[in-house]
VOKOLBA-368216 format. One record per residue: x, y, z of N, C-alpha, C in turn. Coordinates in steps of 0.2 Angstrom, whole numbers, padded with zeros to 4 digits, always signed. Each point is the difference from the previous one (the first is absolute). Example, Ala and Ser with C-alpha at 12.3 -4.5 7.8 and 13.67 -1.06 7.14 Angstrom:
+0066-0028+0039-0004+0006+0000+0004+0006+0000
-0002+0005-0004+0004+0006+0001-0004+0005+0003
***
This chain:
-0112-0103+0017+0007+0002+0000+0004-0006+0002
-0003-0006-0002+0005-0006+0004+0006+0001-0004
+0004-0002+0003+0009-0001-0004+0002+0008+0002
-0001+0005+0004+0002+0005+0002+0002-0001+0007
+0006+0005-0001+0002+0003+0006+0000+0005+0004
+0000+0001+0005-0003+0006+0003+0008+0003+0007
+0002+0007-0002+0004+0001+0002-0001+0006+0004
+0000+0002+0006-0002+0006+0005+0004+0006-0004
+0001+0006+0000+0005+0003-0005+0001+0006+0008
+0006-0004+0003+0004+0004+0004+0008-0001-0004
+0000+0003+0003+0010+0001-0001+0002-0006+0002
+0000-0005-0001+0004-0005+0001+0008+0000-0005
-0002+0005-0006+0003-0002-0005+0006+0007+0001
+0000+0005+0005+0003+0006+0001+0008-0002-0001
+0001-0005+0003+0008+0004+0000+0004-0005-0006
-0004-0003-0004+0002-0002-0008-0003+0007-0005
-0005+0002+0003-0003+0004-0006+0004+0007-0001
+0005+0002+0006+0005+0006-0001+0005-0001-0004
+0001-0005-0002+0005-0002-0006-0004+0000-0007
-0005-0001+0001-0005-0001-0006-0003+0007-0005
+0003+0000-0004-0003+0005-0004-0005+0000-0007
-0002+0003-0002-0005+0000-0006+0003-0003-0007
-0005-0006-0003+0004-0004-0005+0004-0004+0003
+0008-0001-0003+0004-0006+0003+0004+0000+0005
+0001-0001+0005+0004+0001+0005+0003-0004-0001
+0004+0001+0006+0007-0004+0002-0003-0005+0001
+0004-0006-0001+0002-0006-0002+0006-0003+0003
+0000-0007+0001+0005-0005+0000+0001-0004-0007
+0008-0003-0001+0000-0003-0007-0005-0004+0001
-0004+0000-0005-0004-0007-0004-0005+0001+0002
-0002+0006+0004-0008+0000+0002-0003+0007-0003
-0004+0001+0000-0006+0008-0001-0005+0002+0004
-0002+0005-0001-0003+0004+0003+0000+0008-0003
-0011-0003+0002-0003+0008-0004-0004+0001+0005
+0001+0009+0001-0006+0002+0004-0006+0004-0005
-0006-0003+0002-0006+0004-0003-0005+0004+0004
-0001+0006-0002-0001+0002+0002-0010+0003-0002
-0006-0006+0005-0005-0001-0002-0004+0008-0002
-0004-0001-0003-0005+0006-0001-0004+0003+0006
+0001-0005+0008-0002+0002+0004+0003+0004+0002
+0007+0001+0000+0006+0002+0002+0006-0004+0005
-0003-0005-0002+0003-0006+0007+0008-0004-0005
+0004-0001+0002+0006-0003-0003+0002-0008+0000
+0000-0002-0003+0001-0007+0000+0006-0004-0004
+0005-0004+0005+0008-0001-0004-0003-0005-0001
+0002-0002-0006+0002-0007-0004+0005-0005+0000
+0002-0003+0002+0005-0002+0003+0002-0008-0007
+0005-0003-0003+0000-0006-0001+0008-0001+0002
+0000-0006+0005+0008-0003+0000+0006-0004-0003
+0004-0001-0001+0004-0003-0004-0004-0006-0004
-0003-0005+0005-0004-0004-0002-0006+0000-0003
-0003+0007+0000-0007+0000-0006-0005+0000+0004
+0001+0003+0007-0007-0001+0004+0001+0006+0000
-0006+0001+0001-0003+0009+0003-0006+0000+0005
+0001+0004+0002-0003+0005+0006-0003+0008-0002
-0004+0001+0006-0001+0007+0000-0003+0001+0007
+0004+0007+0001-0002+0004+0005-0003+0006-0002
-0005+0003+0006-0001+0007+0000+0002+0007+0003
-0001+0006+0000+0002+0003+0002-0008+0005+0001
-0004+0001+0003-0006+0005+0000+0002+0008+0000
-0004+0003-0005+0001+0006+0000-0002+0006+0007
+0001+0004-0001+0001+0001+0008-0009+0001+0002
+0000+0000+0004-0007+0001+0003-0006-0006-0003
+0003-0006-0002-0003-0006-0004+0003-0006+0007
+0004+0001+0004+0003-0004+0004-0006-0006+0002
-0005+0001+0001-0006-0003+0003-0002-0005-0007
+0000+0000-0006-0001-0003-0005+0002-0007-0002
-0004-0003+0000+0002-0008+0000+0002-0002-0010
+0002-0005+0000+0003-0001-0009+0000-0008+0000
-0005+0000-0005+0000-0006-0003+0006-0003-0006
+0005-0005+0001+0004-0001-0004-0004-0008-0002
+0005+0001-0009-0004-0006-0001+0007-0002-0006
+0003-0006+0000+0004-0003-0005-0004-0004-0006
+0000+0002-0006-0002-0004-0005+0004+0000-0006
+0003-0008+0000+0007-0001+0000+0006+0004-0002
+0003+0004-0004+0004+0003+0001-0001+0008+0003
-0007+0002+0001-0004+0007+0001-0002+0001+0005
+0002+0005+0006-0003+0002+0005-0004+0008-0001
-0005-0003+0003-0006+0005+0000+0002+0003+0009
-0003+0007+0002+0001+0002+0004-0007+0004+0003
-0004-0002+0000-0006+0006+0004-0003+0003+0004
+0001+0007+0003-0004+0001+0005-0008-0001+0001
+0000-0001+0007-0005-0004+0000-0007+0009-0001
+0002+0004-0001-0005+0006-0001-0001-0002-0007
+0005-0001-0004-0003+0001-0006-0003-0007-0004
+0000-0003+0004-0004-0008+0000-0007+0002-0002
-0007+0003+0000-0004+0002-0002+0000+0002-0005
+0002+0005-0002+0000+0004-0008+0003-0005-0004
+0005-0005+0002+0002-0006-0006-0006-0003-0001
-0003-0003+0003-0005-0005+0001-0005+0003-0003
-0001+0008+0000-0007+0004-0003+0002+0001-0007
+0005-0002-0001+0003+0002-0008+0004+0009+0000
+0000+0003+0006+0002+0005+0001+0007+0003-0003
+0006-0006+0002+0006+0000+0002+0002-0005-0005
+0007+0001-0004+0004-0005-0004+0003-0003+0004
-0001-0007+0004+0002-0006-0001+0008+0001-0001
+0001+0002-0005+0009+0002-0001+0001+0006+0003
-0001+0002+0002+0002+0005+0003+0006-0003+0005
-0003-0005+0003+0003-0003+0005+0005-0008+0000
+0001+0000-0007+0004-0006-0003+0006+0005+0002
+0004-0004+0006+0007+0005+0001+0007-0004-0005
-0003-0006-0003+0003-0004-0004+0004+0001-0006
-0011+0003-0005+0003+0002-0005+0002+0008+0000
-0002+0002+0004+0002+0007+0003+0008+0003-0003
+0001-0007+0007+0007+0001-0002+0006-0002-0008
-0004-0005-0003+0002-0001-0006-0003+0005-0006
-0004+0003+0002-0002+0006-0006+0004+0007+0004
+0005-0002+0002+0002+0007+0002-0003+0006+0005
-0006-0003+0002-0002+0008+0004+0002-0001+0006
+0003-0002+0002+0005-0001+0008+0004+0005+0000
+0003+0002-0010+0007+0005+0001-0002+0007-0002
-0008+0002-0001-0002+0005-0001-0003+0004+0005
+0001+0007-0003+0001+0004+0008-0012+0001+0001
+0001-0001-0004-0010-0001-0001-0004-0005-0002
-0004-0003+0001-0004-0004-0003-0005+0002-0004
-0001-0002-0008-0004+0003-0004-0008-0005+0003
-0005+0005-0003-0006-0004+0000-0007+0002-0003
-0006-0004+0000-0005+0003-0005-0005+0000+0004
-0005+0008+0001-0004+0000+0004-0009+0000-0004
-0002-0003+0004-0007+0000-0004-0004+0006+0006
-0002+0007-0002-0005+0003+0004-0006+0002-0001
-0002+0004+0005-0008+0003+0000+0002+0006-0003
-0006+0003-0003-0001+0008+0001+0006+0001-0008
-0002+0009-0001+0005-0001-0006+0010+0001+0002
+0003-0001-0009+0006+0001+0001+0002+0003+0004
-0001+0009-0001+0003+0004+0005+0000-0001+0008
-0007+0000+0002-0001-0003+0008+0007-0005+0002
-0002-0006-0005+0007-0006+0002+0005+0003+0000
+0004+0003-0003+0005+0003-0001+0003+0002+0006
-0005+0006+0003+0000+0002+0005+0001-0001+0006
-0006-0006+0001+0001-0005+0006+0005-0002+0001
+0004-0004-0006+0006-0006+0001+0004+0004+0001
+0001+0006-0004+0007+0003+0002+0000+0004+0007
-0005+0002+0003+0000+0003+0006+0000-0008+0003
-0001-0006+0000+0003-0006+0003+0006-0003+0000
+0005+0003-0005+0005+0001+0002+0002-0003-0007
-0003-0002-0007+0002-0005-0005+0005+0008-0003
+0003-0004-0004+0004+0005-0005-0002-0002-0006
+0002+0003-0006-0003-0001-0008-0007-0001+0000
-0005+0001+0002-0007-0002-0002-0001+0001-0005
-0003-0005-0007-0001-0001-0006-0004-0003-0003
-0007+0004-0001-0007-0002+0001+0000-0004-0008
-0002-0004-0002-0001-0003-0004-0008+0002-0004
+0002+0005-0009-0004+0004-0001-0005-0006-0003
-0008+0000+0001-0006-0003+0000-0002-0006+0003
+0005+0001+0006-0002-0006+0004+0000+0004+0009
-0002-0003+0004+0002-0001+0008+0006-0002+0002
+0006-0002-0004+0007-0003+0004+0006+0006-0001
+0002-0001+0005+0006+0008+0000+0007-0005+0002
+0004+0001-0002+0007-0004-0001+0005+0006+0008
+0003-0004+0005+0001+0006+0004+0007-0004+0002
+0005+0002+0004+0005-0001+0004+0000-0001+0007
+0002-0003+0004-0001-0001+0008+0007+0000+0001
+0004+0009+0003+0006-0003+0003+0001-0004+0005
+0006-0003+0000+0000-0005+0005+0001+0002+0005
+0003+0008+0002+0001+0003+0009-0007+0001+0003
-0005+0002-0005-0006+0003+0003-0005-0006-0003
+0001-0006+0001-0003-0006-0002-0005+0000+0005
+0001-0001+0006-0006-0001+0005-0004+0005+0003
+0003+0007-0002-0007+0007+0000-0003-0002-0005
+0002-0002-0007-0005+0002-0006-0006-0007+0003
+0002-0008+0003-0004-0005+0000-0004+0004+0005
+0002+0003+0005-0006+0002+0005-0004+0003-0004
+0001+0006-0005-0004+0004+0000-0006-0003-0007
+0003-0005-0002-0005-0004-0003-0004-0006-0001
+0003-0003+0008-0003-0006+0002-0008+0000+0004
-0002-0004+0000-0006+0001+0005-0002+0002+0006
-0003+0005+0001-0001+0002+0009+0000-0005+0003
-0004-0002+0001-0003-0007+0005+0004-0008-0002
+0004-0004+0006+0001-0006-0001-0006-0003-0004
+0002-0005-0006-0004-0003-0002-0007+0003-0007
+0003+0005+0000-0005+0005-0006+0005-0002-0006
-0005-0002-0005+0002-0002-0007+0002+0006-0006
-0005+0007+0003+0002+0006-0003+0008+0006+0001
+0002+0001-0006+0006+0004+0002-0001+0008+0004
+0003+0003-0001+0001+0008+0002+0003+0003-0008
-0002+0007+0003+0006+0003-0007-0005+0001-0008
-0006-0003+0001-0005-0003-0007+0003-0004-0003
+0002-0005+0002+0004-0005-0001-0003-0008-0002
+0000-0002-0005-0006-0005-0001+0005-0007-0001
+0006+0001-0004+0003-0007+0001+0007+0004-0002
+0004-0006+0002+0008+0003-0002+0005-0009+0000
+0003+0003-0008+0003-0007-0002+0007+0003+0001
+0005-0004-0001+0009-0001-0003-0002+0002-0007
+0005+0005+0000+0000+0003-0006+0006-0004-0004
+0001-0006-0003+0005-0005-0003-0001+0002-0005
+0008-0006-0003+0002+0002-0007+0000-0009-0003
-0002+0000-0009-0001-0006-0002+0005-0001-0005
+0004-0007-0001+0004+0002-0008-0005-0006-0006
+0001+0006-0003-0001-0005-0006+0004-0003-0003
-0004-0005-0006+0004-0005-0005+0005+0002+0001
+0003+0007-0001+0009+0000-0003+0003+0002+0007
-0005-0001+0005+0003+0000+0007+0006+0009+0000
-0004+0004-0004-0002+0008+0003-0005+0002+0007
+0001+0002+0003-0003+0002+0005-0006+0001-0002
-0009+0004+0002-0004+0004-0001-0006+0000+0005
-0001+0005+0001-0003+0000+0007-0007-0004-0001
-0001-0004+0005-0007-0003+0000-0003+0003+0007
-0008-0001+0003-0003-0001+0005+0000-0004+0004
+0001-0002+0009+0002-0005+0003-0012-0001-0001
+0000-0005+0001-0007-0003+0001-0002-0002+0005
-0006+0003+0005-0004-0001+0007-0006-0002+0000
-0001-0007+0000-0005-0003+0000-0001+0000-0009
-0008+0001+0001-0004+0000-0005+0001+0008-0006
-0001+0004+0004+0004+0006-0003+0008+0001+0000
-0001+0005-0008+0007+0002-0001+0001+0008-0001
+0005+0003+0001-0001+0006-0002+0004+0000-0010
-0001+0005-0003+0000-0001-0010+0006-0001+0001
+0002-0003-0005+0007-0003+0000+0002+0006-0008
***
């Protein structure tokens, strides 16, 4: 993990983060700022100033306060990771973008009140269905002859739903929930630069595009 940064995830960032609201917050002329709000449930402002530097802060979702975060700049892209889901990336578990709070923000999911995503499970259809919505997903959308189900993570109840599908034990590579991997459910354009949904890509596997 050389070229990372390691960030304790206390409230250092509390009495900026009350002004701070989901998507674009308030601003000064010539600067920006977006809050994203991760799959963990942990929040993170993006900041760039008049001058075209950026920054970021975090914000830990409640009962996450103890969680440590690896940031990482690669050149205009800040990555943002808790260090719990640092295993499941590394096992091919977990999309890697999930945690781009960069492109995040420039594909817009900083201003939506949910994060779409694609789940690969155990066991059949219905079972998953049921897990993830008793885990708190909305829209579960099994993908017919395959194992991938297309689901929503609101962003108020972002950090029940990680608990209830992250791994029991620090350091375990497997999910909760029947949960076998989980991408960014992104969008691609084509030649005529029309939108069309694509599959974000995790490791070596993909979920059917």
């Amino acid at each position: 993990m050389a070229g990372l940064t390691a960030t304790p995830g206390a409230a250092q960032d509390a009495d900026r983060a009350d002004s701070v609201v989901q998507g674009k917050a308030a601003e000064s002329p010539g600067s920006t700022r977006h809050q994203v709000t991760l799959i963990t449930g942990d929040r993170v402002t993006l900041e760039k100033d008049p001058a075209g530097r950026q920054s970021v802060s975090v914000e830990p979702a409640e009962g996450r306060e103890h969680i440590t975060f690896i940031k990482r700049q690669n050149g205009l892209d800040w990555t943002v990771i808790p260090v719990d889901a640092l295993p499941l990336i590394a096992a091919d578990r977990l999309d890697r973008a999930l945690f781009n709070v960069s492109a995040l923000a420039k594909g817009k999911y900083a201003e939506r009140s949910s994060l779409p995503l694609i789940f690969q499970y155990a066991g059949d259809a219905d079972t998953a269905e049921r897990r993830l919505t008793a885990a708190g997903a909305g829209e579960v959308n099994a993908i017919p002859g395959t194992s991938f189900a297309t689901l929503s993570e609101h962003r108020k109840g972002a950090a029940e739903f990680w608990e209830s599908i992250a791994p029991a034990k620090a350091g375990a590579t497997t999910m909760g929930a029947g949960v076998r991997r989980v991408w960014l459910d992104g969008r691609a354009k084509s030649r005529s630069s029309r939108p069309r949904p694509r599959t974000a890509r995790c490791g070596g596997t993909s979920p059917p595009g």
